[in-house]
C-alpha positions as CSV (number, residue, x, y, z in Angstrom):
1,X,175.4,135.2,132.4
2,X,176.3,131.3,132.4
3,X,176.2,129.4,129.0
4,X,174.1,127.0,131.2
5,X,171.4,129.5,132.3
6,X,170.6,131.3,128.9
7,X,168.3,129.0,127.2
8,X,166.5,129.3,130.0
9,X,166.0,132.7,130.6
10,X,163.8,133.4,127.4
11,X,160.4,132.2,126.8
12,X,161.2,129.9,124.5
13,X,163.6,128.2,127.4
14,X,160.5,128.5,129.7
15,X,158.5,126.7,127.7
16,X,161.2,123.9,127.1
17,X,161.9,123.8,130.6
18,X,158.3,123.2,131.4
19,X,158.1,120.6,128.8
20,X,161.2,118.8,130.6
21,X,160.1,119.3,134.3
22,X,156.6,118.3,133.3
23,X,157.6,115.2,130.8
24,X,159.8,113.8,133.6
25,X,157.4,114.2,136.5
26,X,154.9,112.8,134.7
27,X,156.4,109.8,132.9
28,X,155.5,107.6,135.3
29,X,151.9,107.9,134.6
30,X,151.9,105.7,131.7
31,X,151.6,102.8,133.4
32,X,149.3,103.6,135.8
33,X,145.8,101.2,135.3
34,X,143.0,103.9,133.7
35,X,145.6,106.4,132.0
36,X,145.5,106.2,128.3
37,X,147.2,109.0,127.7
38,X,149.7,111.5,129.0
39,X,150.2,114.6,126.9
40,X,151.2,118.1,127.0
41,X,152.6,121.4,125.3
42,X,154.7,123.8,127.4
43,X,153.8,124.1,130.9
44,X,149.8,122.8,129.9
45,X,149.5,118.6,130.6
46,X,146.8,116.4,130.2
47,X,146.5,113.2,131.3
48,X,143.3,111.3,129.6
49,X,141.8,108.8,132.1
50,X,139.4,105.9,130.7
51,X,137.8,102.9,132.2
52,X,138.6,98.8,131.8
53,X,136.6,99.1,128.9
54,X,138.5,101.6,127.1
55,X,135.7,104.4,127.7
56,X,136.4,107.8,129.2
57,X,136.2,108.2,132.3
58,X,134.2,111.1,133.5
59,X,133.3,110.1,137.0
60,X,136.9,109.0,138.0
61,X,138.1,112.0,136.6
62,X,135.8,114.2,138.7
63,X,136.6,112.3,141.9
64,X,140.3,113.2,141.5
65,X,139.8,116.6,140.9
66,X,137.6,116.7,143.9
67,X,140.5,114.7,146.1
68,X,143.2,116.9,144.6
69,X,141.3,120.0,145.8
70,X,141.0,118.4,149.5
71,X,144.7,118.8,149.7
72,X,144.9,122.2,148.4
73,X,146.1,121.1,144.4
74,X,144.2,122.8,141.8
75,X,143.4,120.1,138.7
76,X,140.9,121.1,136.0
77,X,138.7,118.4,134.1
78,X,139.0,119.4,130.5
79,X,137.9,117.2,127.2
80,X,135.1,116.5,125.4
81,X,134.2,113.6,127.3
82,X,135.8,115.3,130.7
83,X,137.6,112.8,131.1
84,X,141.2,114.7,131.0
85,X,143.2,116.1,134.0
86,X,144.6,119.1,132.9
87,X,147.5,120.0,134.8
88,X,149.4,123.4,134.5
89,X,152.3,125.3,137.5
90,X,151.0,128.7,138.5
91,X,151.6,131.6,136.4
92,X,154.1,133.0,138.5
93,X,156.3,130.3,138.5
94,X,159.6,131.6,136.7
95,X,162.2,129.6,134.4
96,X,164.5,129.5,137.1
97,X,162.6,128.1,139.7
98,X,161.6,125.5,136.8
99,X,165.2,125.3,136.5
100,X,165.8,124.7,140.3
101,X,163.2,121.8,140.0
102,X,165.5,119.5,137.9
């Protein structure tokens, strides 16, 4: 196989993949007014959403996932306060259609 391909062709590669595709998509979310946070682990994100104030943001949260699921995207709230997008590619995405992505 190519030298180029092999690290991603094991779960391991997957999962940095992911991490890459995800962290790069996402990156611009840090300044965006309300996001405290962006986080993630693998193909499994989170973006933390809180109000002016600082407080987590339940309500804004909820209305997102409800406009995401208007256009046909799937977002769960997650958190203890709910206030977390969490953000994940279906599980039949493979490493190399990560991999075509970049």
């Amino acid at each position: 196989g190519s030298p180029r391909l092999e690290p991603y062709l094991s779960p391991e590669g997957e999962r940095e993949i992911a991490e890459e595709v995800f962290e790069a998509a996402l990156a611009s979310l840090h300044d965006v007014n309300g996001v405290a946070d962006v986080r993630g682990l693998g193909a499994l994100w989170g973006v933390e959403l809180v109000t002016d104030a600082g407080e987590p943001d339940a309500a804004r949260t909820f209305a997102t996932i409800k406009a995401a699921m208007r256009r046909g995207v799937l977002l769960l709230g997650d958190g203890s306060d709910r206030n977390v997008l969490a953000l994940m590619p279906p599980f039949s995405i493979a490493g190399i259609s990560c991999f075509m992505l970049r």
